[in-house]
N, C-alpha and C positions, 0 to 999 in steps of 0.2 A: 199099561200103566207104569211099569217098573221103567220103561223107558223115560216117559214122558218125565219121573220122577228125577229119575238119573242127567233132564236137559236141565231141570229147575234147581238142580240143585250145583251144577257145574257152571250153567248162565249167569251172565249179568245180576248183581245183585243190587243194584242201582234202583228198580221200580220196587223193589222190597223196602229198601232204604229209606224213597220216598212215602212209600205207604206207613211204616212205621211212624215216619215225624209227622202224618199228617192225621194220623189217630193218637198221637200223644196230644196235639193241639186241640183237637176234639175233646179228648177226656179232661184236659187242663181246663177249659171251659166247660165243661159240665162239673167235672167236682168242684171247681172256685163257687160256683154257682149254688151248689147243694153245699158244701161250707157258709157259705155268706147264709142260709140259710138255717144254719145249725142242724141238718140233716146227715145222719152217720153213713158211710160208704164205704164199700170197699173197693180200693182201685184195681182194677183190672190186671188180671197176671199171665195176659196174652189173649184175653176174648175181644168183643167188640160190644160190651156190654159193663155199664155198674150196676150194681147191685147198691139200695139203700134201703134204712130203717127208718118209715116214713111214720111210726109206733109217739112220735113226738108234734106231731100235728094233729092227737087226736083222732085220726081215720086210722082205720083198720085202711091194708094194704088196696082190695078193691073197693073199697071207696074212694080211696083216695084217687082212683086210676079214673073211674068215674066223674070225679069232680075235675080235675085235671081235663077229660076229655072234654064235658060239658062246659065248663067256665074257661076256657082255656086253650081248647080246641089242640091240646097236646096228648099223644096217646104212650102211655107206660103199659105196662103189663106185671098183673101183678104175682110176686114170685111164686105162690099157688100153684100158676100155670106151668112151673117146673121143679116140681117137687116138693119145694116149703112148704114143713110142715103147721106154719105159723103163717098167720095173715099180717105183719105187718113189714115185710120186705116187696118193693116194687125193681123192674126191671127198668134199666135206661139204656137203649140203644144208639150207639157209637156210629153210624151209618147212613148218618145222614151230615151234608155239608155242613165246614163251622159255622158258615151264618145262618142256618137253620137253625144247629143245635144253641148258637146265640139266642136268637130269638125264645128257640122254647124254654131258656132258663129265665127273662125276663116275663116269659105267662106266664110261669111255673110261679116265680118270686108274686106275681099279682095276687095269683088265686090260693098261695100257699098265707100272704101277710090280710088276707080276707077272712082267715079261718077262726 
């Protein structure tokens, strides 16, 4: 492993590079998204994840994951499932394509201005 370490870290940093910009565009469109929505966030400080306080739409965090699932057919998780000690932060995962995570801010904004 210290090898394989020592190739990654001497190679090409070109497909790092690409991957960087192509999860900053990703998160650009998910936090624009959860702004437009007045949902608090915190942006990412190298995960592949945000983190929001969904505590302003009324649901507790797994409801909200619920209703999202079911009206919406978009899945969060709510921060519960990693350690919060409070039920109103959900998980937004960074890992899927932009036009996916396009799309799921346009369901999210449906079932979130439905509430």
């Amino acid at each position: 492993s210290q090898h394989a370490a020592l190739a990654a870290l001497k190679g090409s940093q070109t497909c790092v590079e690409d991957l960087k910009k192509i999860m900053e565009e990703r998160c650009q469109i998910l936090c624009n998204g959860l702004s437009e929505l007045s949902i608090p966030f915190s942006e990412p400080q190298g995960g592949y994840y945000v983190y929001a306080d969904v505590s302003s739409t009324g649901l507790s965090a797994s409801d909200f994951c619920l209703k999202l699932l079911e009206h919406g057919q978009v899945i969060v998780y709510p921060g519960t499932l990693y350690g919060d000690h409070c039920d109103r932060y959900v998980r937004f995962s960074l890992t899927q394509p932009s036009d996916k995570i396009s799309e799921a801010v346009n369901r999210i904004k449906k079932v979130v201005s439905s509430l």
